[in-house]
RODO-2510 file (C-alpha; in nm, 4 decimals, decimal comma):
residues 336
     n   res          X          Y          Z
     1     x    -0,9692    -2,9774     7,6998
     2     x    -0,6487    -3,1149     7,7841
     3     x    -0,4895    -2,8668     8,0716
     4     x    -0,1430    -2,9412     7,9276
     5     x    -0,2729    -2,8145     7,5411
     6     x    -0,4855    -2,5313     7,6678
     7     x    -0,1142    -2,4185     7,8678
     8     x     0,0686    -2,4713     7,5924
     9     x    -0,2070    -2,2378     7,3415
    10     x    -0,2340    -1,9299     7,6289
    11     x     0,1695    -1,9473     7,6357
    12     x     0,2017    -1,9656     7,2321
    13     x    -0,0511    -1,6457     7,2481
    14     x     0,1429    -1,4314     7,5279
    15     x     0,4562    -1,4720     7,3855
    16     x     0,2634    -1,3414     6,9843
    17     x     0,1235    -1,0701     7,1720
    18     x     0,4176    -0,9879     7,3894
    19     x     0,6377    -0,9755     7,0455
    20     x     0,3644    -0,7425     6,8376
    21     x     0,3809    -0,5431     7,1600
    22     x     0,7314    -0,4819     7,1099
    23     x     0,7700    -0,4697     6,7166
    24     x     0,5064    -0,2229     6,7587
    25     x     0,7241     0,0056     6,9954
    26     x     1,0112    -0,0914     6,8304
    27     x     0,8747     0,0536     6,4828
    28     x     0,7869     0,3839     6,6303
    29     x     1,0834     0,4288     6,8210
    30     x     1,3421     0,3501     6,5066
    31     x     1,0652     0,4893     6,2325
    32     x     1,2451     0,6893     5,9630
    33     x     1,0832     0,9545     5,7943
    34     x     1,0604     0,9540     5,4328
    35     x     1,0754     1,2611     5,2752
    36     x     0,7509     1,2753     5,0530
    37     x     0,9626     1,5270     4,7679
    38     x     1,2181     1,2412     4,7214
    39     x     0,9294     1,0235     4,5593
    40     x     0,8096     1,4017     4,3490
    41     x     1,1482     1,4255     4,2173
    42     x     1,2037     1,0703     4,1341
    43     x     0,8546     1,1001     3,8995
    44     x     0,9692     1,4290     3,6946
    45     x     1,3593     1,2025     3,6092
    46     x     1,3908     1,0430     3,2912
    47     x     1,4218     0,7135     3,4043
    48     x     1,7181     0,6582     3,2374
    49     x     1,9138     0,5121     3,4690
    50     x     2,2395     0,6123     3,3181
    51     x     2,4348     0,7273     3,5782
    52     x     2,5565     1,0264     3,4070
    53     x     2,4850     1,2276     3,6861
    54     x     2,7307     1,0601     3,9113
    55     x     2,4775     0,8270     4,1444
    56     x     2,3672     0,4824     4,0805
    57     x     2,0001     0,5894     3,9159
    58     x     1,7184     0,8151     3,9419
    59     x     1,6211     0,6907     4,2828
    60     x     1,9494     0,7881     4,4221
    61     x     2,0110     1,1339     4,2682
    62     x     1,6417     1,2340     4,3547
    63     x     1,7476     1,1550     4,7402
    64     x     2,0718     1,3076     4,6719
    65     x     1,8835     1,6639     4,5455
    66     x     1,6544     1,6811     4,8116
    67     x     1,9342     1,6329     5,0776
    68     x     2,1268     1,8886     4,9319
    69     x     2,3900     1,6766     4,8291
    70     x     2,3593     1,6904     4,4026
    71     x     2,3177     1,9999     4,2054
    72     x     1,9071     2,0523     4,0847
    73     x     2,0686     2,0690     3,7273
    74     x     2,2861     1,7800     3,7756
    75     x     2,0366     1,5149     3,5456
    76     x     2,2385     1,5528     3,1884
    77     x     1,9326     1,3494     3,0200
    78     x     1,6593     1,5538     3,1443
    79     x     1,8406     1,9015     3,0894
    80     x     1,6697     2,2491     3,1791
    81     x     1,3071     2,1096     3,1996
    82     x     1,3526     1,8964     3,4448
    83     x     1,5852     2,1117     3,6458
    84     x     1,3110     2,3786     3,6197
    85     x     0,9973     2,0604     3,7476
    86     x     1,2682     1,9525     4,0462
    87     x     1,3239     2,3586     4,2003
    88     x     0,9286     2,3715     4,1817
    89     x     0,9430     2,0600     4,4073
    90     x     1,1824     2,2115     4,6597
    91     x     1,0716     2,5158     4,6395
    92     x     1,4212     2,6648     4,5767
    93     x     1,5408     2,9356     4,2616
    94     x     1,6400     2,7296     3,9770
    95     x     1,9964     2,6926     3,8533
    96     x     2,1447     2,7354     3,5336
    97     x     2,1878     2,4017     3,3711
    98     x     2,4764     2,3006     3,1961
    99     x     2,5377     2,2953     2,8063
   100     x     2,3834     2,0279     2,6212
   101     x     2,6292     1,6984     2,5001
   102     x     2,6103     1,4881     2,2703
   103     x     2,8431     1,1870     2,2090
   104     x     3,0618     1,2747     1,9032
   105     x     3,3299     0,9775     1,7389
   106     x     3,6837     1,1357     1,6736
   107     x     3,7393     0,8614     1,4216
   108     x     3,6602     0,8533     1,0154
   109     x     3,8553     0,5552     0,9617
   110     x     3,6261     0,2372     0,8962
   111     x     3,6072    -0,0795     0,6808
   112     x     3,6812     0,1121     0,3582
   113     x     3,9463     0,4186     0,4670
   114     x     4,2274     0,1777     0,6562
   115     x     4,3745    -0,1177     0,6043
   116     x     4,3565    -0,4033     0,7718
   117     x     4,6709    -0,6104     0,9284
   118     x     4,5619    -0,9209     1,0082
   119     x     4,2200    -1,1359     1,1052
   120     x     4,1202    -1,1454     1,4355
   121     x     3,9127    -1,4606     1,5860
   122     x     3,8625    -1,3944     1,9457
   123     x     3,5672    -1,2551     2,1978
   124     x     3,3836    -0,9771     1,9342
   125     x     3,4564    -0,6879     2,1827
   126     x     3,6847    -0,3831     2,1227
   127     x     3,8253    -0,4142     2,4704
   128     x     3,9243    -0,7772     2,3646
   129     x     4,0199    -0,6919     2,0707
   130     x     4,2570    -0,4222     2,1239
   131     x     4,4508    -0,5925     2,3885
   132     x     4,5741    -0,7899     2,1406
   133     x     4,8286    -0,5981     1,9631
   134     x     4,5855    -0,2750     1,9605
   135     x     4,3826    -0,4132     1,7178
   136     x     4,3534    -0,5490     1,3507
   137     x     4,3864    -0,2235     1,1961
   138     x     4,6913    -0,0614     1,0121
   139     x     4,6213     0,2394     1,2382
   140     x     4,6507     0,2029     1,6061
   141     x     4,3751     0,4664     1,7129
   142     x     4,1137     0,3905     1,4844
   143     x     3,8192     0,2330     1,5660
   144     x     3,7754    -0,1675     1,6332
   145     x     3,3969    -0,1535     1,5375
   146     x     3,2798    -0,4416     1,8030
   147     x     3,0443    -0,1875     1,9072
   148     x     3,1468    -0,1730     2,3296
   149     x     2,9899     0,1656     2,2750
   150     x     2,6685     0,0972     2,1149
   151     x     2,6303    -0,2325     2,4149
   152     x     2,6492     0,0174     2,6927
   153     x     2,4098     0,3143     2,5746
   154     x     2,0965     0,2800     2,7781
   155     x     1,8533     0,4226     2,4899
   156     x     2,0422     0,2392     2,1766
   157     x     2,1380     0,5973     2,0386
   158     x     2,4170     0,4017     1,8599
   159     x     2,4954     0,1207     1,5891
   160     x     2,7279    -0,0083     1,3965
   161     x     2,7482     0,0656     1,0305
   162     x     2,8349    -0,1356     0,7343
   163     x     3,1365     0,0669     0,7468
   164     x     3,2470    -0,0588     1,1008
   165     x     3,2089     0,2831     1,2727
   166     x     2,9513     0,3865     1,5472
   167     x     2,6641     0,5735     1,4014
   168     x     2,4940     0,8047     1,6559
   169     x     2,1698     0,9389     1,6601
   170     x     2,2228     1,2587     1,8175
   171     x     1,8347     1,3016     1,8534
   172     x     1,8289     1,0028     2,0881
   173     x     2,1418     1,0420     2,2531
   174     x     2,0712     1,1775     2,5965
   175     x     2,4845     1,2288     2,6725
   176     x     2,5563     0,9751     2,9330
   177     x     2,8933     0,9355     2,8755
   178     x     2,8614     0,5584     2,8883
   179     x     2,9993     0,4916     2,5775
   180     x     3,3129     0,7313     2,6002
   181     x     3,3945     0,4988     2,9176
   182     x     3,3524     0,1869     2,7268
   183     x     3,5916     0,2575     2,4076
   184     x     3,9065     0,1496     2,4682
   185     x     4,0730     0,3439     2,2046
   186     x     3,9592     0,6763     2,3229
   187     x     3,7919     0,8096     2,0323
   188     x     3,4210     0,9161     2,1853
   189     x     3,4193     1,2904     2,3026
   190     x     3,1278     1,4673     2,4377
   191     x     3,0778     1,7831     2,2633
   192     x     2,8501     2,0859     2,2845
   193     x     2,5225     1,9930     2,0490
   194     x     2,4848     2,3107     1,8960
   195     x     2,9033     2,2723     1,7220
   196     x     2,9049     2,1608     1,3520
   197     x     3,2794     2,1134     1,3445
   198     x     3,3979     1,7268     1,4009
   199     x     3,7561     1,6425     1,3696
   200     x     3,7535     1,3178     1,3020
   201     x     4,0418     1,1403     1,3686
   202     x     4,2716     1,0801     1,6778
   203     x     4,5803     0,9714     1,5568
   204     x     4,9477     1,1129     1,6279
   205     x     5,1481     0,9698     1,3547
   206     x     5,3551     1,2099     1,1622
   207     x     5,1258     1,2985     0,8101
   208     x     5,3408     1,0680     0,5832
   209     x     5,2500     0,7537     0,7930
   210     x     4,8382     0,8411     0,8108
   211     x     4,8478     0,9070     0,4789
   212     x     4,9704     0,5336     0,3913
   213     x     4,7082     0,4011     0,6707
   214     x     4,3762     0,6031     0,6305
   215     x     4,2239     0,8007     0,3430
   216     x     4,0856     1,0216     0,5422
   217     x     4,2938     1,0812     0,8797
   218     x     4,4721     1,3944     0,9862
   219     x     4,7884     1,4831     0,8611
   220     x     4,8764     1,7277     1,0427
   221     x     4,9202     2,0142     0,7729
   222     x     4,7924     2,2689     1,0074
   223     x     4,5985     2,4540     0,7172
   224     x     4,2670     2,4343     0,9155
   225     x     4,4211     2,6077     1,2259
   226     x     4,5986     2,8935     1,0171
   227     x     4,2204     2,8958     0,8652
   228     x     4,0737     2,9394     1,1679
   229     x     3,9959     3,3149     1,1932
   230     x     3,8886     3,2519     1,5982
   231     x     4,2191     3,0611     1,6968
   232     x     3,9712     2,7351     1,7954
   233     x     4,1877     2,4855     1,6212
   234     x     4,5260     2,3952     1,7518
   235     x     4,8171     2,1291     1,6600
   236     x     4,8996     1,8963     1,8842
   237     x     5,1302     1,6058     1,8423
   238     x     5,0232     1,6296     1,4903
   239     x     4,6668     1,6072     1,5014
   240     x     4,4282     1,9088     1,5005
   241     x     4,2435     1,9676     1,8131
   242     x     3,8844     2,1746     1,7894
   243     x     3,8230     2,4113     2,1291
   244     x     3,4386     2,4021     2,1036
   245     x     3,4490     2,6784     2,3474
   246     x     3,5789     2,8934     2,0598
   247     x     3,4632     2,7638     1,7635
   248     x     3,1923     2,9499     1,5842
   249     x     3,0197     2,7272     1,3370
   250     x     3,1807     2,9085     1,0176
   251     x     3,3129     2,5840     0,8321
   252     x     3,6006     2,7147     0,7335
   253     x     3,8092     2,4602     0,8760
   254     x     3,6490     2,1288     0,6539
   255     x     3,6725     2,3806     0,3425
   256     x     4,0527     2,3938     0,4103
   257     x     4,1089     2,0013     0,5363
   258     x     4,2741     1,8341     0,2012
   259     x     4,1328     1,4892     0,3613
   260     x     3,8094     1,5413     0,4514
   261     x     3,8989     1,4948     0,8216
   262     x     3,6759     1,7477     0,9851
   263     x     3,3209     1,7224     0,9325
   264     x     3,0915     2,0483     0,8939
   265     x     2,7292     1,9359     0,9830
   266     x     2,5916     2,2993     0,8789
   267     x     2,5444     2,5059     0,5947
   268     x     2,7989     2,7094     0,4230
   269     x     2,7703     3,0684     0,4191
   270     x     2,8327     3,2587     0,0818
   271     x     2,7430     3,6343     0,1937
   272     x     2,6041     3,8011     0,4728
   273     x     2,4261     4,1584     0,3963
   274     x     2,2703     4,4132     0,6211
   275     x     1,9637     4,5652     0,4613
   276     x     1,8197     4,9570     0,5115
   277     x     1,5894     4,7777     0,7602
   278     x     1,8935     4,7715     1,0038
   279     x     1,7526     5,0132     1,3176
   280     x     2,0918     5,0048     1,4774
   281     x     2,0726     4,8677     1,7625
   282     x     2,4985     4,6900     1,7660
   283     x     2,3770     4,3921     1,8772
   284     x     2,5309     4,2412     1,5233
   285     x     2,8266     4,4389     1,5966
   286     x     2,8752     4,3145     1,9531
   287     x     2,8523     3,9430     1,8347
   288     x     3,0726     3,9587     1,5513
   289     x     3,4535     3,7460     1,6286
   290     x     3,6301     3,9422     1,3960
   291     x     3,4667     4,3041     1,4203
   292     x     3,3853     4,3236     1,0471
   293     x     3,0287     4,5276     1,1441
   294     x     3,1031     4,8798     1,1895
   295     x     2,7840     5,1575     1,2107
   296     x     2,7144     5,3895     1,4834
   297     x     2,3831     5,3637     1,7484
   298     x     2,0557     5,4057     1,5220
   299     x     2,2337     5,4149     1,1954
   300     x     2,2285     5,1780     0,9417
   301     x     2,5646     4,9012     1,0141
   302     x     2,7724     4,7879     0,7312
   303     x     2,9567     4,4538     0,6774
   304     x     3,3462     4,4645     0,5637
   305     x     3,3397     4,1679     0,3508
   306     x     3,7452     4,1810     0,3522
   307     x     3,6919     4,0680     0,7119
   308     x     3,3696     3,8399     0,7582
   309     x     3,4197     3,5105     0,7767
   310     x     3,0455     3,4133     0,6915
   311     x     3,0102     3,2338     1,0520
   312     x     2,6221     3,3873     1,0629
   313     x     2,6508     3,4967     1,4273
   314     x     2,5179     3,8698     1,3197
   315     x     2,1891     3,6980     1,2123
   316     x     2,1412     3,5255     1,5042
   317     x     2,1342     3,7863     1,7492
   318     x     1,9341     4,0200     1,4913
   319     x     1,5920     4,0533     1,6352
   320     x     1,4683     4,2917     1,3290
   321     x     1,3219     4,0733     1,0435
   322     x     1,4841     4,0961     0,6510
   323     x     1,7807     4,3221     0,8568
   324     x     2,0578     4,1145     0,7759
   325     x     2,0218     3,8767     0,4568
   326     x     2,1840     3,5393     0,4845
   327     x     2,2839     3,3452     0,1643
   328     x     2,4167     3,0013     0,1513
   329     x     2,6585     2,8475    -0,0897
   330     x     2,3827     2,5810    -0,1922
   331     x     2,1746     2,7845    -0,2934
   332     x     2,4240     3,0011    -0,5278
   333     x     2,5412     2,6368    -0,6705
   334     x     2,1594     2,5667    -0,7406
   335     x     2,0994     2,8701    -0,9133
   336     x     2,4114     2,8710    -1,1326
***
């Protein structure tokens, strides 16, 4: 063998082995340990990607909880359950997660309830659209209906309906938020899933001008609020405003709304009786906003029907069966 080529081989070999020497040292001296729980976290997550709970995905908030640096309840999407799976992981007392969301549109005014101003030919987006005069519409905060919102939610929990208003699935919306960042007209609130009360409309013109624009926007009468027997609906700038912190799921607002602006996705109450199998124990009492239950400890508790406002709260706390008798308008109308 040539003694040149056989040189030239032993110094090509020294100078591998002298590099995996050092690669080798190098990788134990700089070697980061993973934390195995990151990769258990990451596993129990959704997968949804959303950012909702303020980090770039799942990978990064499951880093984020184990270092201590995000709340164990702070995955929106995967709610108490998951919460619960991740303080198993670390080993930690669970937290109290926060109330469930759901994306709710503040707007009733689509193809067929507002008129529309002129044609517009540009990019089919609602951010394009309404930098352009604020839109085609006669009313300046309704809805464009390019669907920005439905483009940005991660499990397609929204479309667009015939109508030209979002349509959200509240079973499949896992409250993101995406979509409230993406409307440019501001008209996409997150609100508690268990309210039935919707306003839906967002507009500030005085009543006269909505009621030229949009069948069904608000107009600012103020009867729902003076309805309101829990002060949770308030005027401002003409437009009623819902505090879903107060609100107690009676309906009594949409009854009172002369435009149909505020939606009631519940049932109506007609009457709400307590029955001899009432054992006493206040918990109706305790629960009722206005303090129409009255009975002492043990003793069968009456209803004043002068002051219920048939919101159904009493029932739900009731823990004896057939004590308190709920019955809905519906089924009055169906019998009569």
């Amino acid at each position: 063998m040539d003694p040149v080529y056989l040189y030239s081989v032993l110094s090509m070999g020294g100078i591998g082995a002298v590099l995996a020497l050092g690669l080798g040292i190098a990788s134990r001296k700089f070697h980061v340990e993973v934390d195995e729980r990151i990769e258990e976290v990451e596993e129990v997550l959704p997968g949804a990607n959303c950012g909702a709970c303020g980090y770039a995905g799942c990978a990064s908030f499951a880093e984020a909880v184990v270092e201590g640096e995000a709340e164990i309840n702070g995955c929106p999407v995967g709610g108490e359950v998951v919460a619960e799976k991740i303080s198993e992981i670390l080993g930690v007392e669970g937290q109290s997660t926060n109330e469930t969301v759901k994306a709710q549109l503040l707007c009733g005014g689509g193809i067929k309830e507002t008129k529309k101003l002129s044609e517009y030919e540009g990019i089919k987006t609602c951010k394009a659209a309404e930098s352009i005069n604020g839109g085609t519409k006669s009313c300046q905060y309704a809805c464009l209906g390019f669907g920005d919102c439905a483009a940005v939610c991660p499990v397609d929990a929204i479309t667009i309906s015939d109508n030209g208003l979002p349509v959200i699935d509240k079973e499949t919306c896992i409250g993101c938020g995406k979509c409230v960042e993406a409307c440019p007209k501001n008209i996409i609130t997150m609100a508690p899933e268990d309210k039935l009360n919707h306003i839906r409309c967002s507009s500030h013109e005085p009543g006269k001008v909505v009621s030229k624009i949009c069948e069904v926007g608000c107009i600012g009468c103020s009867l729902c609020a003076k309805a309101c027997p829990v002060d949770a609906i308030t005027m401002e700038d003409n437009l009623a405003v819902i505090d879903y912190d107060k609100c107690i799921n009676c309906g009594i607002c949409s009854e009172k709304c002369p435009t149909g602006t505020i939606e009631f996705n519940g049932r109506l109450i007609e009457k709400v009786v307590i029955t001899e199998d009432c054992v006493g124990c206040t918990r109706c009492a305790k629960a009722c906003p206005v303090e129409a239950i009255e009975g002492e400890l043990k003793e069968v508790h009456e209803i004043d029907q002068d002051k219920c406002v048939q919101c159904g709260l009493c029932a739900e706390v009731c823990k004896v069966d057939g004590a308190i008798n709920v019955i809905y308008k519906d089924e009055v109308e169906k019998e009569n």
